[in-house]
C-alpha positions in Angstrom: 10.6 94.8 -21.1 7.4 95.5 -19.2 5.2 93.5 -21.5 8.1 91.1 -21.7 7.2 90.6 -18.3 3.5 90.9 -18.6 3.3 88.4 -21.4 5.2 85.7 -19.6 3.2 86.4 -16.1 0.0 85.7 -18.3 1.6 82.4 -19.5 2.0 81.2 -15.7 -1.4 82.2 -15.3 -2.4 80.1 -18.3 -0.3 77.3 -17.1 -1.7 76.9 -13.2 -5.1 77.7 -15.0 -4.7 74.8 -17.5 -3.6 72.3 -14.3 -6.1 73.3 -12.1 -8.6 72.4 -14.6 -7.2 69.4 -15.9 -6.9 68.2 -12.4 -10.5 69.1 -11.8 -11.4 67.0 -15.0 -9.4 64.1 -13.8 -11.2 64.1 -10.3 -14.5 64.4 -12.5 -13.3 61.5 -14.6 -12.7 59.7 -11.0 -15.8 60.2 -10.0 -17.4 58.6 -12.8 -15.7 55.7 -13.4 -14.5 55.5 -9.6 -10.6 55.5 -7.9 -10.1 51.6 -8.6 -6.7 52.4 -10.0 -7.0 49.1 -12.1 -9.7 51.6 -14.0 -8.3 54.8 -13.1 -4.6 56.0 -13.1 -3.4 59.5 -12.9 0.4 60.5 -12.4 1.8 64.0 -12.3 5.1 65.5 -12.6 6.1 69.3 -13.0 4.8 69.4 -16.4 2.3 66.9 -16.9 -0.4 64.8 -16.2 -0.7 61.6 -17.2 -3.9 59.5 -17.2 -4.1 56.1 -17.8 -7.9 54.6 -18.1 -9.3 51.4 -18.3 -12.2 51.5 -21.1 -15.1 49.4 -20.6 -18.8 49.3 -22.3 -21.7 48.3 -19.7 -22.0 44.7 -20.7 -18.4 42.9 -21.1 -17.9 40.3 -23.5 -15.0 38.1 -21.9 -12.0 40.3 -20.7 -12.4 43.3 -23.7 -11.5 46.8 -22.7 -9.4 49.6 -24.1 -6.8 51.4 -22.2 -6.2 55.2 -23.3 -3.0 56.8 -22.2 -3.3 60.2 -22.7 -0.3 62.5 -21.7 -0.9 66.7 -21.1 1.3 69.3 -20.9 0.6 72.2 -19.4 -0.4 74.0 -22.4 -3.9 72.0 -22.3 -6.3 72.5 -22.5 -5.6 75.9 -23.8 -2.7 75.4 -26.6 -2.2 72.1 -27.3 -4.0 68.9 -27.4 -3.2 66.0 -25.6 -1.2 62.8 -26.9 -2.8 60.0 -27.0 -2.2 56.0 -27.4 -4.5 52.8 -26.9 -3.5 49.6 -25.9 -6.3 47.2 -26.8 -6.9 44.0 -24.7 -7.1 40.7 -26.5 -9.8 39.6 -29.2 -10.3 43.2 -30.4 -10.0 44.9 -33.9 -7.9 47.9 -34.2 -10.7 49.5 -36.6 -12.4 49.9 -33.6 -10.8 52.8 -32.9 -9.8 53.4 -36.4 -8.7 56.4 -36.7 -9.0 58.3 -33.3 -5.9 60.3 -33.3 -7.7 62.9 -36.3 -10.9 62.2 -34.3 -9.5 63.3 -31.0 -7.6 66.4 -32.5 -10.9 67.6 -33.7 -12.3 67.1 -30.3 -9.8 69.5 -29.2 -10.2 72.3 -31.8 -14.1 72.1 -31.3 -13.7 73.0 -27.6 -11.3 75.8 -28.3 -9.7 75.8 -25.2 -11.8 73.8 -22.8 -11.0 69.8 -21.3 -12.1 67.2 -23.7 -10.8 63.8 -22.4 -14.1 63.1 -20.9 -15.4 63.5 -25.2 -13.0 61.1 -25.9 -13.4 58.1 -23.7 -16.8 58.6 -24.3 -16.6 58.0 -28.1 -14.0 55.0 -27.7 -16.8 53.7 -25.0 -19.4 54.1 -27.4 -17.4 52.4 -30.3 -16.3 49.6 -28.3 -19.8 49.2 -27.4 -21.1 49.2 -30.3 -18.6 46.4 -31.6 -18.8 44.3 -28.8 -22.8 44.5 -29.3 -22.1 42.9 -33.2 -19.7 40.9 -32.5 -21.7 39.0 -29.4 -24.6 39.0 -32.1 -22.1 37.4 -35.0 -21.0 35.0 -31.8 -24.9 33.6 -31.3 -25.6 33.6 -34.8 -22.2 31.2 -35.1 -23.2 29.3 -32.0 -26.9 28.9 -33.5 -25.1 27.6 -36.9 -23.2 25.2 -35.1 -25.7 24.1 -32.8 -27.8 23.3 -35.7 -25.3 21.9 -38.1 -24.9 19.5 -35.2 -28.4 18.4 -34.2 -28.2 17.3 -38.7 -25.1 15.4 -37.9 -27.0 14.3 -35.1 -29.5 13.1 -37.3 -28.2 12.5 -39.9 -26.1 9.8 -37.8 -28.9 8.5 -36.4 -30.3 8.2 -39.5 -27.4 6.1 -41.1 -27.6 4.1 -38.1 -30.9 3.3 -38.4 -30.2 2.5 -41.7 -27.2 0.5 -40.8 -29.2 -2.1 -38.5 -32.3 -2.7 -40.9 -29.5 -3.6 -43.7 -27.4 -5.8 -40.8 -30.8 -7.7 -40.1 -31.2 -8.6 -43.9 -28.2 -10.9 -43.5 -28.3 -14.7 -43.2 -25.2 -15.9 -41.6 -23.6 -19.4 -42.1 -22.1 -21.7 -39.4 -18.8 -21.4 -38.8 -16.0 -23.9 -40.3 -12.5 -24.1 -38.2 -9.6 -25.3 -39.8 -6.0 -24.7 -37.7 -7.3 -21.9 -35.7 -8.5 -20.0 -38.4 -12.4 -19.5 -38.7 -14.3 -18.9 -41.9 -17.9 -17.8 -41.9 -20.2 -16.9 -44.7 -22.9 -14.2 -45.1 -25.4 -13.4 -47.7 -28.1 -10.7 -48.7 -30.3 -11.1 -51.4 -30.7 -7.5 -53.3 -32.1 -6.0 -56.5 -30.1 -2.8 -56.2 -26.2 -2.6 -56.5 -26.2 0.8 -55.6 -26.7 -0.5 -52.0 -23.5 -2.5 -52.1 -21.7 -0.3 -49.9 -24.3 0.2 -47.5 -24.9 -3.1 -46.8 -21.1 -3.8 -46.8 -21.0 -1.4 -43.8 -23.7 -2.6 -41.8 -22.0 -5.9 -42.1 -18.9 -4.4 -40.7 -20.6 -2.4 -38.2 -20.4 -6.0 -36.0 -16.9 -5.3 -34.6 -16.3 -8.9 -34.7 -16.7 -9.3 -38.3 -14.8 -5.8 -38.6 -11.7 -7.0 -36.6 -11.7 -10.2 -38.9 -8.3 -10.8 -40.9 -10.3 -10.4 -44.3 -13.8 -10.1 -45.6 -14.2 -11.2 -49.1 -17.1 -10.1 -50.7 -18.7 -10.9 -54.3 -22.4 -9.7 -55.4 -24.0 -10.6 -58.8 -27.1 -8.2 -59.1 -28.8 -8.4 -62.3 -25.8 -7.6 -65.2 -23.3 -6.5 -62.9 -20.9 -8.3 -60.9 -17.7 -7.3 -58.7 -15.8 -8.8 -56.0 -12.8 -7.9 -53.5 -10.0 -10.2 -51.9 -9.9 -7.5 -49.1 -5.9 -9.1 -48.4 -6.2 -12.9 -49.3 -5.1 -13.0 -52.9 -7.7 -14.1 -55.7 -10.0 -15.5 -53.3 -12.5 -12.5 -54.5 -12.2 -14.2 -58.4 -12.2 -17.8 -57.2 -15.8 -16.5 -54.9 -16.7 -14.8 -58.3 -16.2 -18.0 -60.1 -18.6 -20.0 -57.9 -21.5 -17.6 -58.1 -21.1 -17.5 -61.7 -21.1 -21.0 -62.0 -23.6 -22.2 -59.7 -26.1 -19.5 -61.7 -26.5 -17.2 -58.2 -28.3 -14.2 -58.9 -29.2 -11.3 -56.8 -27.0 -11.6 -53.8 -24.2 -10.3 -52.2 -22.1 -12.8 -50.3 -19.2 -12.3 -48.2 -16.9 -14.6 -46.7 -15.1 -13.5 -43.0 -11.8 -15.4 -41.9 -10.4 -14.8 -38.6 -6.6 -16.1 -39.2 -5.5 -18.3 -36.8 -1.5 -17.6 -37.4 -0.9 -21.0 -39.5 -0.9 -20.7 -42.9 -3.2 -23.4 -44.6 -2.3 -23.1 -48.2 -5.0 -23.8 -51.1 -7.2 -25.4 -48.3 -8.0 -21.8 -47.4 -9.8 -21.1 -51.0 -11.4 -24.4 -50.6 -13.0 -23.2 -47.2 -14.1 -20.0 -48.6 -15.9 -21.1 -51.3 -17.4 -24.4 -49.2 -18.9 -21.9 -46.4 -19.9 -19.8 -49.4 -21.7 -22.4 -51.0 -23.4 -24.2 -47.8 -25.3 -20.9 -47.1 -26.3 -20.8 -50.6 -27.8 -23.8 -50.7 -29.5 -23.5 -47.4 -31.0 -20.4 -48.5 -31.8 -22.2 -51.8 -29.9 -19.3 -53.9 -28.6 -22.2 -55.4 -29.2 -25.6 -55.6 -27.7 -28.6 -53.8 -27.7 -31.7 -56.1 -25.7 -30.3 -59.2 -22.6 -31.5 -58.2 -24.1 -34.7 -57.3 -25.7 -35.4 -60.5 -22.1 -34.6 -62.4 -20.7 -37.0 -60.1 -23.5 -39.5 -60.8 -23.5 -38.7 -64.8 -19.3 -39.2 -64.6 -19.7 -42.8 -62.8 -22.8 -44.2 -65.3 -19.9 -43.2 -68.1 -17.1 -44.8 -66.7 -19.7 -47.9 -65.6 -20.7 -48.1 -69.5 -17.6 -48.1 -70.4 -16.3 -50.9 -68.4 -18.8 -52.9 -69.5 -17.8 -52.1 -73.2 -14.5 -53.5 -71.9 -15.2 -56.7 -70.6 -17.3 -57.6 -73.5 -14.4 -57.1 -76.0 -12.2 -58.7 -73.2 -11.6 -62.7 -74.5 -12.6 -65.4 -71.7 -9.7 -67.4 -70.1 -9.7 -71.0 -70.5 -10.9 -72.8 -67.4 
């Protein structure tokens, strides 16, 4: 019974001997990271202690801390190890702390029977630390990326729009032609290449005017090749095509804008396409002027001829 009595007086020894020095690590703990209780928290009841503390390295990336909650009985430090939990704040990887329960337990065998919290927050402080110190240095390497992806779409822009306004200044543009409130105007390039098709198709766009326009129809004949586009006003591309084929254009890309005027105009409108079209190529002498003229002339010397063949075989009235 005695050493009944013995043992169990040593255990309250133990116990006030295990809270006074938890309580003397707590006010140590306190005194390092100070008694803002937004940092620091510390609640007791009969048993336990509980401290609650705010984790945070020297330099702060944004709002990134850990909060350890660790809970001690009165057997610590002496016979059992704390509990622990952490409640991460936002942006932060769990591996961070990956882990930390085996850690922490052999904290507390290695000081066989002394306080250890202080060990603890120190590692998740020097962890955190060390992540936050990679991930700010993954964060400018990004930003550095980004910064210099966009000074090359930067230039890259400026660039194409450089380009864009040499090609738009190649362009000869036709007077306009207005027929029931809808305007047709012709433009031409001359060009070697047909690869720059496209390009030159969007520096002619670039004018916002021409852009807004109900359709541009376009034709090129470059060398061998040869394409063309109603862009909306059916097989006015082909009837285009048909022109430059026939009047022998070669090397040019013409296109053909009609603002529409809201009154439909029938076939005239295929007739005013191909009209401005061929007024601008004959004023840049991409083709020539006087063919039509000399079929017309040739077809009136025939029908001339043969009216005279007429009145020869015709027989004389009698007076």
């Amino acid at each position: 019974m005695w050493h009944f009595e013995e043992k169990m007086a040593s255990i309250l020894v133990d116990f006030e001997d295990n809270l006074k020095r938890t309580l003397d690590e707590m006010e140590a703990l306190q005194s390092i990271f100070g008694e803002d209780e937004e940092l620091v928290k510390i609640e007791m009841t009969e048993n336990t202690v509980v401290l609650e503390i705010k984790i945070h390295p020297d330099f702060i990336l944004g709002e990134c801390y850990l909060t350890l909650i660790s809970t001690m009985s009165n057997k610590y430090p002496t016979h059992a190890s704390p509990t622990f939990d952490i409640i991460p704040s936002s942006f932060i990887d769990p591996t961070v702390y990956k882990n930390y329960k085996h850690i922490f337990a052999n904290f507390w065998a290695d000081a066989e029977g002394e306080v250890m919290i202080y060990r603890c927050v120190q590692w998740l402080s020097e962890k955190l630390s060390l992540w936050l110190r990679a991930r700010a240095s993954e964060i400018k390497v990004e930003k550095s990326r980004l910064q210099l992806k966009q000074e090359q779409n930067d230039t890259a822009a400026k660039t194409e729009n450089d380009l864009l306004v040499q090609c738009s200044k190649r362009f000869v543009h036709g007077e306009t032609l207005t027929d029931r409130k809808s305007i047709f105007q012709a433009h031409l390039v001359q060009t070697t290449n047909v690869e720059e098709i496209p390009l030159l198709l969007r520096a002619l766009k670039s004018d916002r005017k021409i852009a807004s326009a109900a359709h541009n129809i376009w034709c090129y004949r470059v060398g061998n090749q040869a394409n063309n586009d109603d862009d909306g006003e059916t097989a006015a591309g082909k009837r285009l095509a048909l022109l430059l084929d026939h009047s022998n254009a070669k090397n040019v890309f013409v296109v053909v804008t009609r603002w529409y005027g809201g009154i439909h105009l029938g076939p005239d409108r295929f007739r005013h396409i191909n009209n401005v079209a061929r007024i601008l190529m004959v004023k840049e002498k991409i083709i020539t002027g006087g063919e039509k003229k000399k079929k017309e002339s040739t077809r009136s010397t025939k029908i001339h001829k043969k009216n005279q063949g007429n009145s020869r075989n015709t027989p004389k009235k009698k007076v």
